[in-house]
C-alpha positions as CSV (number, residue, x, y, z in Angstrom):
1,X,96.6,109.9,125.2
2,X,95.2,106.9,126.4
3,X,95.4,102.9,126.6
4,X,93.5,103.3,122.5
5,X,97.0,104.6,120.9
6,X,98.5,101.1,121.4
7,X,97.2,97.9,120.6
8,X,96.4,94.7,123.0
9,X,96.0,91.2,121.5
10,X,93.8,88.7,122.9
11,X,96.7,85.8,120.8
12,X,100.0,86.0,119.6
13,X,100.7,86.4,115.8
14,X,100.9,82.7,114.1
15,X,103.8,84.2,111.8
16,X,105.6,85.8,114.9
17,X,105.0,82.3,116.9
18,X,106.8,80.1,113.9
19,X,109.9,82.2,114.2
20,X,112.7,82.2,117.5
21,X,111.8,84.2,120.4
22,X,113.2,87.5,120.7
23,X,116.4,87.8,123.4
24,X,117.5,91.3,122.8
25,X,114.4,93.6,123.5
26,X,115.4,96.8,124.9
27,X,113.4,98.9,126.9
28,X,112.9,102.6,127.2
29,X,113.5,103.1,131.2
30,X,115.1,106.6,131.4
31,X,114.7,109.5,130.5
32,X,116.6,111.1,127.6
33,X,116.6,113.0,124.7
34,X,117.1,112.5,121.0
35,X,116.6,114.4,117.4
36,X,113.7,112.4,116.0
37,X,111.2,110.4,117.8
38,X,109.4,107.8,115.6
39,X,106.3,106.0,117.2
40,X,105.1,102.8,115.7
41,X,108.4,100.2,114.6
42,X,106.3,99.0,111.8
43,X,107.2,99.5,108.2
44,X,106.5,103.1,108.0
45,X,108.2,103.8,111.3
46,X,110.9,101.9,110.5
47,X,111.2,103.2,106.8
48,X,111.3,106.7,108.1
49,X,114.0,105.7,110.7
50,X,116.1,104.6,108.1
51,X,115.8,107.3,105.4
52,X,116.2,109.7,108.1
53,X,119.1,108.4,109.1
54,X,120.6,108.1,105.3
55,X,119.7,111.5,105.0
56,X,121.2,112.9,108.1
57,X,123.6,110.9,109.5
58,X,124.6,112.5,112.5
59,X,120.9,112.4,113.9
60,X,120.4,110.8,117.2
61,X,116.8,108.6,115.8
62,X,114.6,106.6,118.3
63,X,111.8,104.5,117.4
64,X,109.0,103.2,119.9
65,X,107.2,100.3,119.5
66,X,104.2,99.5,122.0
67,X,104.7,95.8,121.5
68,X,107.9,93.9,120.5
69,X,108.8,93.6,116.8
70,X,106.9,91.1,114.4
71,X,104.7,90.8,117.5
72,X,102.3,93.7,116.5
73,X,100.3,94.5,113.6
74,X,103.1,94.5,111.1
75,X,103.4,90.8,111.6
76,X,100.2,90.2,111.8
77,X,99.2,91.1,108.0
78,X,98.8,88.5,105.2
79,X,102.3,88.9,103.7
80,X,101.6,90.7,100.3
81,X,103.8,93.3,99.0
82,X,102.0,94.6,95.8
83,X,103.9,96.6,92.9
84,X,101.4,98.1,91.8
85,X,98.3,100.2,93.1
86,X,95.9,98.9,95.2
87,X,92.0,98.7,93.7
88,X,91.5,102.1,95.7
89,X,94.2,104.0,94.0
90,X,93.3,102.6,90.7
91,X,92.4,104.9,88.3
92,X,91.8,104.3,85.1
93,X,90.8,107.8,83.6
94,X,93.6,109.7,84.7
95,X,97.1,107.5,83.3
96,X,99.3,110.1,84.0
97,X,98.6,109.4,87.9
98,X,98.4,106.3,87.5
99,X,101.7,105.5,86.5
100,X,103.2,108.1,88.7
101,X,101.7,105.9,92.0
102,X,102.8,102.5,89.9
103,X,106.5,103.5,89.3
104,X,106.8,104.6,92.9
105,X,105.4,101.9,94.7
106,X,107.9,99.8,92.2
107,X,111.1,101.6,93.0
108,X,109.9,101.2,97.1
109,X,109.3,97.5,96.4
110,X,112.6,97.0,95.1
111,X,114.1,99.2,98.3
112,X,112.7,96.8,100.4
113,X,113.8,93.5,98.4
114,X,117.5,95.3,98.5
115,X,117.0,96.3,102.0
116,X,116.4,92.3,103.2
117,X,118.4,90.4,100.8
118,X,121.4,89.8,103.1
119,X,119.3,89.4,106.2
120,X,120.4,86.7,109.0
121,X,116.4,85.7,109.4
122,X,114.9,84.6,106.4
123,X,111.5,86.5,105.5
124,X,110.8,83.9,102.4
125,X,110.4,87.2,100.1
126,X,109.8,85.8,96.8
127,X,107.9,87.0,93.7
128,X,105.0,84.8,93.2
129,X,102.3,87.1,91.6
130,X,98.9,87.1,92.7
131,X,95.3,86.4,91.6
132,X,92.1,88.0,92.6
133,X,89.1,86.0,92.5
134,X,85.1,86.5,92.3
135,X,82.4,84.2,93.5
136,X,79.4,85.8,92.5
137,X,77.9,89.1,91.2
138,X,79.6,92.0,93.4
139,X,82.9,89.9,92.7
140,X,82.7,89.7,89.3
141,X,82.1,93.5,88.6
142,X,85.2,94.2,90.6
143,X,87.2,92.3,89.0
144,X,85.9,93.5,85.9
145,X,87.2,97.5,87.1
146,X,90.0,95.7,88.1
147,X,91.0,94.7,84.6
148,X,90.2,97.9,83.0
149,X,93.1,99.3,85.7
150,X,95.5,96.9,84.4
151,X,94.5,97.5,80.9
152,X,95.0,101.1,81.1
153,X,98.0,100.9,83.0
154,X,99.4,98.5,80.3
155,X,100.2,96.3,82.9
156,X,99.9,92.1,81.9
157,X,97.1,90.0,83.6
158,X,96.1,85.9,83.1
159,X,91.9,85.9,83.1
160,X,91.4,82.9,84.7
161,X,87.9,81.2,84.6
162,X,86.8,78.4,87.1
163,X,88.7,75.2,85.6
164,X,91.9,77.0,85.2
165,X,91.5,78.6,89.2
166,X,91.1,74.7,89.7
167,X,94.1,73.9,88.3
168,X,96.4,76.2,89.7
169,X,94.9,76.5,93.1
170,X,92.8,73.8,93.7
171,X,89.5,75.7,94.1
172,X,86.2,75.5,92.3
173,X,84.8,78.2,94.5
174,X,85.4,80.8,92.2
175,X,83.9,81.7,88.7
176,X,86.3,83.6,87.3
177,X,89.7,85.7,88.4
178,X,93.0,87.3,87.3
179,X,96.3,86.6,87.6
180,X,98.9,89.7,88.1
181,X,102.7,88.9,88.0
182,X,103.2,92.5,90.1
183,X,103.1,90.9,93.9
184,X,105.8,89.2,96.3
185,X,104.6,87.7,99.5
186,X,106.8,87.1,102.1
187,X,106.8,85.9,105.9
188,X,105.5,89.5,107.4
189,X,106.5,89.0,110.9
190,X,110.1,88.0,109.4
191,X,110.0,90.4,107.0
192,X,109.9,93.4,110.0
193,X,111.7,92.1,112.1
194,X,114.6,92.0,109.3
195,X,114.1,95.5,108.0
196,X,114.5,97.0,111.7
197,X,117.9,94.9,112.1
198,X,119.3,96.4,109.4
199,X,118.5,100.0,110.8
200,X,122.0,101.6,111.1
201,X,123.4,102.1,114.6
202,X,121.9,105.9,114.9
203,X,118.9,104.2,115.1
204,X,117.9,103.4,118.8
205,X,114.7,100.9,118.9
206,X,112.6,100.7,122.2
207,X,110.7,97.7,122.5
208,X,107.5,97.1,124.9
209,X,107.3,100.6,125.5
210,X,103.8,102.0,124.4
211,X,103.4,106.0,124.4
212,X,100.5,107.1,126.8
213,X,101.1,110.9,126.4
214,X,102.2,113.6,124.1
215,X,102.5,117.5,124.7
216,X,104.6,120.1,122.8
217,X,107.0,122.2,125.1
218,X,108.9,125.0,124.2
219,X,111.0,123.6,121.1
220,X,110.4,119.9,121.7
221,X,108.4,117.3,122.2
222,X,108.0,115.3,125.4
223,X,106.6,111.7,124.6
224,X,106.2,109.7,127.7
225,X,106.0,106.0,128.0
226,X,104.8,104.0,131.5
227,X,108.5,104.0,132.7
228,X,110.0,107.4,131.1
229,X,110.0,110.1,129.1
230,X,111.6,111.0,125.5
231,X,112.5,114.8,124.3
232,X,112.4,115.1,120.9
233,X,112.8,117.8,118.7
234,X,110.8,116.3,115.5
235,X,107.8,113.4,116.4
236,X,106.7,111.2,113.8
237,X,103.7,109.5,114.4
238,X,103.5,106.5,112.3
239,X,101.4,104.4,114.1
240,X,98.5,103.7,111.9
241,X,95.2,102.7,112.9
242,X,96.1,104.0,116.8
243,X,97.0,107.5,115.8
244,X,93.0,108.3,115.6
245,X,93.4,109.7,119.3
246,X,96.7,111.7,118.4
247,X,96.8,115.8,116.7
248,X,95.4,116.0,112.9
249,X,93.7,112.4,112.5
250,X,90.8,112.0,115.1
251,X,88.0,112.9,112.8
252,X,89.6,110.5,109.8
253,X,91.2,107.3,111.0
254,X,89.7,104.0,112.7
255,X,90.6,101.2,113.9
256,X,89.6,98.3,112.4
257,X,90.8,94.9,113.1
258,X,90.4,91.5,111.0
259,X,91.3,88.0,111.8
260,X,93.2,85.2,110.2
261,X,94.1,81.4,110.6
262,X,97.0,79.7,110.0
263,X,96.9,75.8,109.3
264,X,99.8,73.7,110.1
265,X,102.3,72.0,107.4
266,X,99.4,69.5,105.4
267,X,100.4,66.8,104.3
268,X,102.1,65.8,101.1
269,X,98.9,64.1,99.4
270,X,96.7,66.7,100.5
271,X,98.6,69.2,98.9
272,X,99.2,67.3,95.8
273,X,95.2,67.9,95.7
274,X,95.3,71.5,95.9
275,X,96.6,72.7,92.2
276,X,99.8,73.2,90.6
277,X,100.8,76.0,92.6
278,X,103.0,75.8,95.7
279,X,103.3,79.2,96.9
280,X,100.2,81.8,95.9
281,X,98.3,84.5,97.5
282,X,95.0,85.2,96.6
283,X,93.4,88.5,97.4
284,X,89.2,88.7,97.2
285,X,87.5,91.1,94.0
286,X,85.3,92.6,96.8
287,X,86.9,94.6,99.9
288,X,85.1,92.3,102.2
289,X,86.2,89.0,101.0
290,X,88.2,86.4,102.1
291,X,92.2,86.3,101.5
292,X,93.7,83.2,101.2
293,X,97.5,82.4,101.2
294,X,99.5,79.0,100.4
295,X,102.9,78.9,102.1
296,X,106.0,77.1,100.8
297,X,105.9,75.3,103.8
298,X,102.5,73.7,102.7
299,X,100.4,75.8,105.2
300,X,97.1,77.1,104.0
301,X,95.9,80.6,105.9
302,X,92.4,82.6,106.1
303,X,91.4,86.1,106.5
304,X,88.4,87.4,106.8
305,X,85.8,88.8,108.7
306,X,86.0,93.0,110.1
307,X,85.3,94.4,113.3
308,X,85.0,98.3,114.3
309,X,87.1,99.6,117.1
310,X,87.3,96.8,119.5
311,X,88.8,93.1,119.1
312,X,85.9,90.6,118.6
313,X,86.1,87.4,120.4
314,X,89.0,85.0,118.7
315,X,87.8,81.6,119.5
316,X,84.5,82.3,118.2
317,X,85.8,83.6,114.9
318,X,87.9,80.5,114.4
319,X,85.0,79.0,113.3
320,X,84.0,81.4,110.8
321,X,87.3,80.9,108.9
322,X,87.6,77.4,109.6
323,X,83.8,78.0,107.8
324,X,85.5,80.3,104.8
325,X,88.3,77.6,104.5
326,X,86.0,74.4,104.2
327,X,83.7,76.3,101.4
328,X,86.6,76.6,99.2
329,X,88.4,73.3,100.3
330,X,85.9,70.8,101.2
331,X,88.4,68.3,101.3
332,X,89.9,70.0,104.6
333,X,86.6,69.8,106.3
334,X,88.9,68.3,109.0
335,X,91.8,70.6,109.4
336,X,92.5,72.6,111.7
337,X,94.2,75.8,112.4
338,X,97.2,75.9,114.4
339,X,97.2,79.7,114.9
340,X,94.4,82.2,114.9
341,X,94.9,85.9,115.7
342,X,93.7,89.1,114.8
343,X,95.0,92.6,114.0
344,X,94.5,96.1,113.3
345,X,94.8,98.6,110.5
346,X,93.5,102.3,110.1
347,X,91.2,102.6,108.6
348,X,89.9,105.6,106.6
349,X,86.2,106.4,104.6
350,X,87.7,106.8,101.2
351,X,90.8,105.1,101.4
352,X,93.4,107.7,101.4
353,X,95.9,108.2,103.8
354,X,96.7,110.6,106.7
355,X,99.7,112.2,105.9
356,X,102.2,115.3,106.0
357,X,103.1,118.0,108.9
358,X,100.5,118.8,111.2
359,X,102.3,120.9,113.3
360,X,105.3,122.3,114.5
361,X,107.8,119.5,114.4
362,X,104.6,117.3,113.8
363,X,104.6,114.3,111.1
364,X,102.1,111.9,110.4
365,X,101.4,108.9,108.2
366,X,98.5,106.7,109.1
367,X,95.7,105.0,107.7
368,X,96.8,102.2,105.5
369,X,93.2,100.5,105.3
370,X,95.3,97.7,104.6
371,X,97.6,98.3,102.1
372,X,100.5,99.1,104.4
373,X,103.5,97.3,104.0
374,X,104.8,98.5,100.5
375,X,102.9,101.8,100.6
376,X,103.5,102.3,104.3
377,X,107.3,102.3,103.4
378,X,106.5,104.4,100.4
379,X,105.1,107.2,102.9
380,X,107.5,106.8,105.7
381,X,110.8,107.1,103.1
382,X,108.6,110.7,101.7
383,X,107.8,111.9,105.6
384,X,111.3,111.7,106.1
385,X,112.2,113.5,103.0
386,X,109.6,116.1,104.0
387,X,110.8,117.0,107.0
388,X,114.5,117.7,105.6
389,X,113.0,119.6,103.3
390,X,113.5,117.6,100.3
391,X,111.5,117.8,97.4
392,X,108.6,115.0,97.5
393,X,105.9,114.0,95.2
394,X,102.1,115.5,95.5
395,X,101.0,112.9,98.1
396,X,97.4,114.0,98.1
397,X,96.9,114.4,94.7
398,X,98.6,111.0,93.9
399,X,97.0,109.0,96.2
400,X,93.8,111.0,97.7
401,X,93.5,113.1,101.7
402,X,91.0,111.3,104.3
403,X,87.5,112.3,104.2
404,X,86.1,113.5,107.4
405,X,84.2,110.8,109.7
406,X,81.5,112.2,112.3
407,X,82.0,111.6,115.7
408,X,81.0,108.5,117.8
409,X,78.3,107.2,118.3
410,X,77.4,108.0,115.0
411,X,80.9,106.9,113.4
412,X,80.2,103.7,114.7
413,X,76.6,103.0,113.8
414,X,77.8,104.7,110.3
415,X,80.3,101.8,110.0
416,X,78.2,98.9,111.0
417,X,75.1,99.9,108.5
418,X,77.4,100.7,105.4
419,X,79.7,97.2,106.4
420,X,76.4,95.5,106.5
421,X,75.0,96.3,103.2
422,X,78.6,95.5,102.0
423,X,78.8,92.1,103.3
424,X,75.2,91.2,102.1
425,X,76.8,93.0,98.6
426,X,79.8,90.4,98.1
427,X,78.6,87.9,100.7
428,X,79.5,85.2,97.8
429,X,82.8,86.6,98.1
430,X,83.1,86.2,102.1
C-alpha cells in the first residue's frame, strides 16, 4: 500500500474545529495482536466494531483510524442521515426491494439515534426532514423520478413551488422542490466522535495511525502502520474511498473529494430574512448540485463542486461557494465563510457499493458515493454479521455490486468527460 490508502487535508474540518480538541488520542506504537482488525474509524468501521463486539464479546477488536476522530472524512460530510433510499437505490418498478432497503436503513437509523442519545458530546441529532430542490430543466426531471419513488414507496412528500421554497427557506433560486419528513441532520464530526465513545471496552481505537501495508501470513493478517505492526486474524477494510489500492476494489472504487463552507453564527435580522425555518438541509435534484444546510446555531453551509483523485486547491474554491451561496442569498453578498474544507468519498460508476468477503479472513465495505453515514452503518452492522456467519440480507441484489472502471489514464479522462457533460446537464442546479 501506499501514502493513497489514507487521506491528507490541505484544512481542518469546520465541524471538527467548532467542537473541544481531542486530549486522549492513542496511538498504535507496538506491536501486538488482536481478533479483528478494523481500518477506517468512520461509521462503517466503527458500526462493525460495535456489532462485532455485541456479537462476540470476548473478541479482542481494534480499529485504525489514519487521522484522529471527527477529523477525517466522517466529519467532514454535510450531516444528513436519510431514512429512506438514496435517488440511486430508488426503484420504483420493483416495491418489493424497495421497501426491503427502506425498512432497513429505518431500523439502522434508529440504531444510531439509540446508540447517541445519552452521549456526553452533543451531535445536535434532530429530525428535521429535508427538501430537494430544482433550478432548471435537468433538476426538475429529477425531482420529478424522485416523486414517483416516494409515491410508489407510499412514503409522504410536500411539493413545494418557488413562493412556498421562499417562505420556508428564504430562497427564490429554485422553481419547484419537495419536502420529505424521512431525514435527521446532525453535527457529523460530533456525531462520530460520539458513536466511537460509546464503543464497549473490547474495542481498542488507534488514532493517527494510517495503514501503509497489508499481506496475508499463514492464518493472519499483518497490518502495519509507520510505528508498528498489528496481527489479526479477520481484516476489515472499511475505509471507503482509500480502499481502491487495497484486494477486491481497485478496478471499482475512486476517490472523489468535494468541498464545503461553513459561515459563522449570522446575525439575528439576517436570519429573520431567510424563511420560516431554523434548522433545514437541502439536498440538490441533480447529483452535481449544490447542498445547502442551515444550522440551529444560525450558520448557513455550502457544498459543491467534485474533483477526481487528488484535492483541488481550497482557497480557490472558496470563491466558487461563496459564488453558489450569493446566487441563492443575494442578500449575503458579504458574508463570509469561517471554515472551508474538503473531503473524500468512494466513489463508484453505478452507485453500488463494494462489499462482502474477498478473501480469506478478508471483509470489505467501501464505496459510499456519498451516502455513507446511515448506509455505511447499515453495511458495517451486516459485514460483521457475515463474518460470524449470521444470516444477512441479499446485499447485491438490494442495493446493486460496483461496475468495473478501466484503468488510469483512461479512468480519469472517463471521469472528467462524463462529469463535464453532467455539470453543463444541471449547471442550473450548481
Amino acid at each position: 500500500m501506499n501514502r493513497s490508502s489514507y487521506p491528507g487535508y490541505q484544512r481542518p474540518s469546520g465541524w471538527n474545529a467548532l467542537l473541544p480538541a481531542r486530549r486522549d488520542v492513542r496511538r498504535l506504537r507496538d506491536d501486538r495482536s488482536c481478533d479483528v482488525a478494523i481500518v477506517g474509524a468512520g461509521f462503517t468501521g466503527v458500526a462493525t466494531a460495535a456489532r462485532w463486539a455485541a456479537l462476540e464479546p470476548g473478541a479482542d477488536i481494534v480499529l485504525l483510524d489514519a487521522s484522529t476522530v471527527g477529523e477525517g472524512s466522517p466529519g467532514r460530510n454535510s450531516g444528513f442521515l436519510l431514512e429512506i433510499s438514496l435517488a440511486n437505490d430508488a426503484d420504483a418498478g420493483n416495491i418489493a426491494r424497495m421497501r426491503e432497503c427502506n425498512a432497513l436503513i429505518s431500523a439502522t437509523m434508529e440504531d444510531i439515534r439509540m446508540a447517541v442519545a445519552g452521549s456526553p458530546l452533543p451531535c445536535r441529532l434532530q429530525r428535521t426532514g429535508t427538501y430537494r430542490a430544482a433550478a432548471g430543466t435537468a433538476g426538475l426531471q429529477a425531482i420529478d423520478a424522485y416523486r414517483g419513488f416516494l409515491e410508489a414507496a407510499g412514503l409522504p412528500f410536500d411539493e413545494l413551488d418557488r413562493r412556498m421554497l421562499q417562505r420556508r427557506i428564504g430562497t427564490t433560486f429554485y422553481e419547484r422542490g419537495l419536502y420529505s419528513p424521512h431525514c435527521y441532520l446532525a453535527q457529523p464530526a460530533a456525531l462520530i466522535r460520539s458513536l466511537t465513545a460509546a464503543l464497549p471496552r473490547q474495542v481498542t481505537v488507534f488514532e493517527e495511525s494510517p495503514v501503509i501495508r497489508l499481506a496475508r501470513t499463514t492464518g493472519d493478517w499483518s497490518v502495519s502502520t509507520p510505528a508498528a505492526t498489528l496481527h489479526a486474524n479477520e481484516l476489515v477494510l472499511a475505509n471507503n474511498a482509500f480502499a481502491q489500492d487495497l484486494a477486491g476494489a481497485r478496478n471499482r472504487v475512486a476517490t472523489i473529494y468535494t468541498y464545503a463552507g461553513l459561515t459563522a453564527p449570522l446575525d439575528g435580522a439576517v436570519l429573520d430574512k431567510l424563511g420560516s425555518d431554523t434548522n433545514w438541509g437541502l439536498l440538490p435534484a441533480h447529483r452535481l448540485g449544490t447542498t445547502l444546510r442551515r444550522t440551529d446555531d444560525g450558520r448557513i453551509l455550502v457544498r459543491s463542486f467534485y474533483g477526481y483523485g487528488k484535492e483541488g486547491d481550497n482557497a480557490a474554491i472558496a470563491a466558487r461557494l461563496a459564488d453558489c451561496l450569493q446566487r441563492r442569498y443575494p442578500q449575503l453578498e458579504n458574508t463570509a465563510f469561517e471554515y472551508v474544507w474538503s473531503g473524500a468519498t468512494g466513489f463508484t460508476l453505478n452507485g453500488a457499493p463494494q462489499w462482502g468477503r474477498f478473501g480469506p479472513g478478508l471483509y470489505i465495505s467501501a464505496g459510499c458515493n456519498g451516502g455513507g453515514v446511515v448506509k455505511g452503518t447499515l453495511f458495517g452492522r451486516l459485514l460483521a454479521d457475515l463474518a460470524l456467519g449470521r444470516d444477512v440480507p441479499e446485499v447485491a441484489a438490494l442495493f446493486g455490486t460496483p461496475a468495473w472502471m478501466p484503468p488510469e489514464p483512461i479512468r480519469r479522462l472517463g471521469f472528467e468527460v462524463l462529469s463535464a457533460l453532467e455539470a453543463r446537464r444541471g449547471q442550473a442546479e450548481i
